[in-house]
N, C-alpha and C positions, 0 to 999 in steps of 0.2 A: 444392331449397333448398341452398346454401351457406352450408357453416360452417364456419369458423378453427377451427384445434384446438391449442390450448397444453398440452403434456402432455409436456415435454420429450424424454426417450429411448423414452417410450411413445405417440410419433405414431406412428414405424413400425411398432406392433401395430395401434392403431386404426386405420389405412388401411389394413388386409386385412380390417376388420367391415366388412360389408355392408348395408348403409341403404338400403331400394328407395329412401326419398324426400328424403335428405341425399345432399350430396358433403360432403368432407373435403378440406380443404387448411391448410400445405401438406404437400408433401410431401419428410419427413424432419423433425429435432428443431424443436423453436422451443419457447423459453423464457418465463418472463414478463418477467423483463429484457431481453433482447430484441424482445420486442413493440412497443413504442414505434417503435424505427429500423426495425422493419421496417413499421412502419403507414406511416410517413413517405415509406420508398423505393418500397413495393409499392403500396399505398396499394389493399389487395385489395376486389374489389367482392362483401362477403358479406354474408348474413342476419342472425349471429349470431357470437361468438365466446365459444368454450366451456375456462372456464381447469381445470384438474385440479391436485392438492396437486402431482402430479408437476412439473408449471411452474414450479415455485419450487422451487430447490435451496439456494436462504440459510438465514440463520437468520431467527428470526420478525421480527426490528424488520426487516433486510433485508426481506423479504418482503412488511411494512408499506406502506414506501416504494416497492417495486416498485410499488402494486396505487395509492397517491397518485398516482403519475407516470403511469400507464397512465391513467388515471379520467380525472383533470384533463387530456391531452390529447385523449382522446375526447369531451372534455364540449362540447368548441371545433372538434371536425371535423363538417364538412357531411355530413348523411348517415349517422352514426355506429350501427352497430347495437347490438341487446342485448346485451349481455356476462352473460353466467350463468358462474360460479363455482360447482362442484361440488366439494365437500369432506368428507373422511372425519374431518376436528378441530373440534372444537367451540368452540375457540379461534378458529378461524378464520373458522369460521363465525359467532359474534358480532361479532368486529372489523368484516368486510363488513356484518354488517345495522345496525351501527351508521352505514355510509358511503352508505346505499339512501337516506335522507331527503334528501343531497345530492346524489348521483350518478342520478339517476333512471331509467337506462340500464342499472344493476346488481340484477341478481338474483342469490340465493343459493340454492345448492339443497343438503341434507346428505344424504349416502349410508352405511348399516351396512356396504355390502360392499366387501372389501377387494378388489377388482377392480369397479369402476363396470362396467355391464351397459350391452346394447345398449338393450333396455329404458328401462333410468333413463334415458340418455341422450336417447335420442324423446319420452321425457314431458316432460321437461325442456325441449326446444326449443319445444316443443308448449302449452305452459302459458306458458312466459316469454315465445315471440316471439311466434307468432302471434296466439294472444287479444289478447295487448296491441299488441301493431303494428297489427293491423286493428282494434280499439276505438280506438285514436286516428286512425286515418284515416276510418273511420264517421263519427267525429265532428266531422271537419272538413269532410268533404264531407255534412253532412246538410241542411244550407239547400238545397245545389245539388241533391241529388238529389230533395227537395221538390216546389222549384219545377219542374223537368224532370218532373215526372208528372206533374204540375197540366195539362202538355201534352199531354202523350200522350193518344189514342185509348183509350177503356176497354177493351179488348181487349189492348192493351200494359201495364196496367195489373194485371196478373193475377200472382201471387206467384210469384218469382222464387227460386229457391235462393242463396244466398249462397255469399261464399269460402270464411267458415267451414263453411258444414253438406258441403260439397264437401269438404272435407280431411278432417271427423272423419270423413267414408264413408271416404274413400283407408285412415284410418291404419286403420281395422280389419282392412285387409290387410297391413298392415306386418309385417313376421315378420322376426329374424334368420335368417341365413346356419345353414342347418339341418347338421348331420355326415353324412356321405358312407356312414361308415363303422358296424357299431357298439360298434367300441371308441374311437371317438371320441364317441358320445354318449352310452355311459355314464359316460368321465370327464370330459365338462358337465356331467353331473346333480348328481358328488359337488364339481366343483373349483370352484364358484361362491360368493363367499363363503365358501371354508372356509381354513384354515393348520393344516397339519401339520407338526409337526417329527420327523423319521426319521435314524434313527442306522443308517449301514450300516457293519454289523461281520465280523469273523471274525478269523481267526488269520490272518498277513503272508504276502502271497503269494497269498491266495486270490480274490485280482479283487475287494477294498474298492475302492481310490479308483477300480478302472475302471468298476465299477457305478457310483459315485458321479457321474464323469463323465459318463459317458450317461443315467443319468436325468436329472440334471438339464437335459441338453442337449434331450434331449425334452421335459420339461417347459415348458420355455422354447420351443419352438416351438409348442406349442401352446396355449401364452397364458398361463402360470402365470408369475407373478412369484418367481422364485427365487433365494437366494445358496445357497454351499457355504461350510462354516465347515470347515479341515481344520484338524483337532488334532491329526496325525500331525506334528509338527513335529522326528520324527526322521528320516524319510528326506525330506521334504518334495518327495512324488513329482508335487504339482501342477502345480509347476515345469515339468515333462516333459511333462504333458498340455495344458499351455496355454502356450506360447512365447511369445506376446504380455504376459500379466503377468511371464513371466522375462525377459522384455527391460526390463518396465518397472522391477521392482524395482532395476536395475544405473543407472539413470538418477532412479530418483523416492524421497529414503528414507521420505515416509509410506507409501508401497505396498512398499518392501524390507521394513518390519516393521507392517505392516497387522494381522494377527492380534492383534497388543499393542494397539496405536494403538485398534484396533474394539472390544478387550474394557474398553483401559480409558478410554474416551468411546464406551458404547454409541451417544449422540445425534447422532454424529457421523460416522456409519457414511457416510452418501453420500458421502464425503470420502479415510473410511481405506480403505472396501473401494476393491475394483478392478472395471467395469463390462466383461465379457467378451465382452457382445452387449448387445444391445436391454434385456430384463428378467432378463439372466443375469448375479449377481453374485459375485466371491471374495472370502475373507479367510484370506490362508494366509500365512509367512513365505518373504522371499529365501532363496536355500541360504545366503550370505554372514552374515544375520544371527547375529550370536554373544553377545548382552548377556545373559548371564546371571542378572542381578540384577534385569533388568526381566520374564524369565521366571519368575520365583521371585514378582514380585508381583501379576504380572497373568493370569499361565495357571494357574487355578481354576477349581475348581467354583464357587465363589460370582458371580465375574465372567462366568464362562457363562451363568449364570441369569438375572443381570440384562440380559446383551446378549437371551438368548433373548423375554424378555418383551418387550421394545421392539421385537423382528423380528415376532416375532406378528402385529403388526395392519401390518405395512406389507409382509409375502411371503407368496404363496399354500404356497410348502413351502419349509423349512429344511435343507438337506442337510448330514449331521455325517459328514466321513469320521472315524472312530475305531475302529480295530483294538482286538481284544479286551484288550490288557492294558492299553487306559487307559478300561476301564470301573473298575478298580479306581479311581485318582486321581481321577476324575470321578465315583464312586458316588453324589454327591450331587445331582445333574444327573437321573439314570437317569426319575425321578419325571417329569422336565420332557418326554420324549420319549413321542410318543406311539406309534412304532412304531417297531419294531428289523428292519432288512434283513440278515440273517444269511447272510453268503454263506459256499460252500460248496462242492467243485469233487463230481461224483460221480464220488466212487473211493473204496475202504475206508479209505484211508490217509489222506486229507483229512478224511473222518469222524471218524475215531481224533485225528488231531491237534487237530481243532477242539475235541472234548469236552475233550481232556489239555489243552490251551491254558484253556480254562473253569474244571478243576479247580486249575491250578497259580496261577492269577491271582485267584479270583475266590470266593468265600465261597457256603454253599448258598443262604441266602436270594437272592443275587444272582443265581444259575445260575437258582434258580427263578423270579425274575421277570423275570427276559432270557426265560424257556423264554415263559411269558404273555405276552406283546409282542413275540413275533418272529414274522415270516413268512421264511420259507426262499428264499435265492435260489440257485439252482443255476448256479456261472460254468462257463465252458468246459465248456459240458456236450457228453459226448461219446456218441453214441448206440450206440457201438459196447461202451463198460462196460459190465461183467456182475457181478455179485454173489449167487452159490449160485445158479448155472448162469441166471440170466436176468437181464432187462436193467436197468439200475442205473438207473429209470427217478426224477424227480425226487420223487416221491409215493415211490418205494421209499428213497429217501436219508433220506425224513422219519422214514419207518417206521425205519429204522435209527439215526438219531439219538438218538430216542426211546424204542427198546426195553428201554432199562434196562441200559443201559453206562455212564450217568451217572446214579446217584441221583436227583440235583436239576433231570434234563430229562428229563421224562418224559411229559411230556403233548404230545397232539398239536401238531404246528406246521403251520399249514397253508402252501403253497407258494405265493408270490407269482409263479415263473415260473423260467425258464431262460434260458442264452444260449446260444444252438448258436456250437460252437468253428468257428472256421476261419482260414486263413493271415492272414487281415487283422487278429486279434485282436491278434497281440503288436506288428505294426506301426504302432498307434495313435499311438501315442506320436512314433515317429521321422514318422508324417504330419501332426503335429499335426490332426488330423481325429480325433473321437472316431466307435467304429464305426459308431453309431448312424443315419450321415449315409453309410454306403457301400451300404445297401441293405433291400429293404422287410424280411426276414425280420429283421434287426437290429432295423428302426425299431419293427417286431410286438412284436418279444422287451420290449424296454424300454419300449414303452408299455404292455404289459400287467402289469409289473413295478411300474411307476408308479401304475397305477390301482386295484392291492393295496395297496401300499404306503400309497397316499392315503386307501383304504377303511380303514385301521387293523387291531385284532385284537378287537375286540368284536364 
């Protein structure tokens, strides 16, 4: 079976799910404004065409209009298949089922999970085309098929399996594309319908935004709808790590000061942020930006909070780069995260500095509930540390953390993972390649950092 797939920047994920008994086309973006002139030129010979909120990147009365003009063209094409509309707004979901009584080619179908599943999908096709496609065609060929056994030989006459009782055997083989690996299927288990938002912190210097960067890079490859929101808007080092948004900001000024723009019209985030890949998104400021006065009204806690509620329901993880001393300015946020990536290189001195960075920024109750929602990430871990004659192993950095050289962190943290150091780490930056992409031990380290982090600390 063939089926259109409107899902704008997220067709390129869905044509790597694996459907034993769909194809997907086409392939690369296709919008819902767009649909129209490509029905016209392509004019594709499919079963079904399946729209997703992703398809529509207007606003709602836009979006309106898209779905009239789509309708009423298909209403008047020869041939025209189901159109199922899948949506996670409830808005939008009434507008369509108010358009079903006209449009009688339209189904809607409403999803809780903020990543529609392979699953939903197949039921969906499954319920909207086939029953109904082949109940009207039953029933227009049922005089013919009548009379044609009135002829037949009683022998020929003997019950027949149907299209349908044939398919619903097929689907109960249906299965998605199963994980290889299994640290790929335990972060299936947790990343399906879930959003977390993870603040990856520590004192400057110690591998924040590069963690930042590779998680999320990973993330994003392995199907998680992601933005990074960097609030480090003092060295503004994401610059360095993605060349593509620092090319843009020098050419585009809603993406020069995207971070303002995004904090202050959360709604309007598809617009301010900056789309890095497929479901990988930024919101950081140009280096160039200098307005002062619009930083003073829009870089809050309060404006965080509100952006963070709205990112909720539309990314599977929120990635906050934020070094330790703008946990103080942001103290009102802390509430809003649900896990803190605490990096931390293993050496005494990075230890030492991290607690002294905590103690001089940061009040007890706040050291203590950073201690509660932090999982420990060990950067450029180097195997060769030693600390009282043995190996400064990442589980020993915790113990050390912990022991009571800071009053207010004292309880265990349990370790989300490490990065084994090597020559490629610091040349991240001048490759524009984050490392996560030069090698399996890399890709190891940071998906298994990823899928701590995404477990939380409960």
């Amino acid at each position: 079976m063939k089926l259109l797939f409107v899902a704008g920047q997220l067709n390129r994920i869905v044509e790597h799910y694996h459907f034993k008994s769909f194809d997907l086309y086409p392939s690369g973006p296709l919008f819902l404004s767009n649909l129209p002139a490509y029905w016209s030129e392509v004019n594709p010979n499919v079963d079904a065409v399946l729209v997703l909120d992703e398809g529509s990147m207007g606003s709602s009365s836009t979006s309106r209009q898209e779905w009239l003009t789509l309708l009423s063209q298909m209403e008047t094409a020869i041939g025209a298949p189901q159109i199922i509309a899948i949506t996670r707004d409830r808005d939008v979901e009434r507008y369509l089922q108010s358009l079903m009584p006209r449009f009688k080619l339209l189904s809607v179908e409403f999803s809780n999970d903020i990543r529609v599943t392979i699953e939903f999908i197949s039921q969906a096709v499954l319920s909207n085309v086939e029953v109904k496609s082949r109940r009207v065609q039953a029933e227009a060929s049922a005089a013919e098929v009548k009379t044609n056994r009135l002829s037949e030989p009683e022998h020929a006459q003997e019950k027949k399996s149907s299209f349908l009782d044939r398919l619903l055997k097929k689907n109960k083989n249906v299965t998605e594309r199963t994980a290889t690996d299994a640290l790929t299927k335990q972060l299936e288990k947790i990343s399906r319908g879930m959003s977390r938002v993870v603040a990856v912190t520590g004192h400057r210097g110690s591998g924040v935004t590069s963690t930042v960067v590779n998680v999320a890079s990973e993330a994003s490859k392995r199907g998680l709808s992601t933005i990074i929101i960097d609030l480090d808007i003092q060295y503004r080092t994401m610059n360095m790590y993605f060349n593509s948004f620092h090319e843009r900001t020098k050419k585009d000024d809603v993406i020069h000061a995207s971070l303002i723009r995004t904090l202050a019209r959360p709604q309007d985030y598809t617009t301010t942020t900056y789309q890095i890949k497929d479901n990988l998104w930024l919101t950081s400021l140009g280096y160039d930006f200098k307005d002062r006065l619009l930083v003073e009204q829009f870089y809050n806690a309060a404006k965080l909070i509100s952006l963070l509620s709205l990112l909720r329901s539309k990314f599977n993880l929120i990635l906050l780069d934020m070094p330790l001393d703008l946990c103080e300015p942001f103290h009102d946020i802390l509430i809003h995260i649900d896990t803190f990536g605490l990096c931390v290189p293993n050496n005494i001195y990075a230890v030492l500095n991290t607690l002294k960075n905590m103690e001089a920024v940061l009040d007890n109750e706040t050291i203590a509930y950073l201690n509660a929602k932090s999982r420990l990430v060990v950067t450029q871990y180097n195997d060769r540390s030693r600390f009282q004659q043995e190996q400064f192993t990442p589980e020993a950095v915790s113990r050390v953390m912990t022991s009571g050289l800071l009053d207010s962190f004292m309880y265990e943290t349990k370790v989300a993972g490490f990065v084994p150091y090597s020559q490629e780490f610091d040349g991240q930056i001048e490759a524009d390649m984050p490392i996560v992409h030069t090698s399996k031990e890399h890709e190891h380290a940071f998906g298994s950092i990823l899928l701590r982090l995404m477990e939380g600390t409960s």
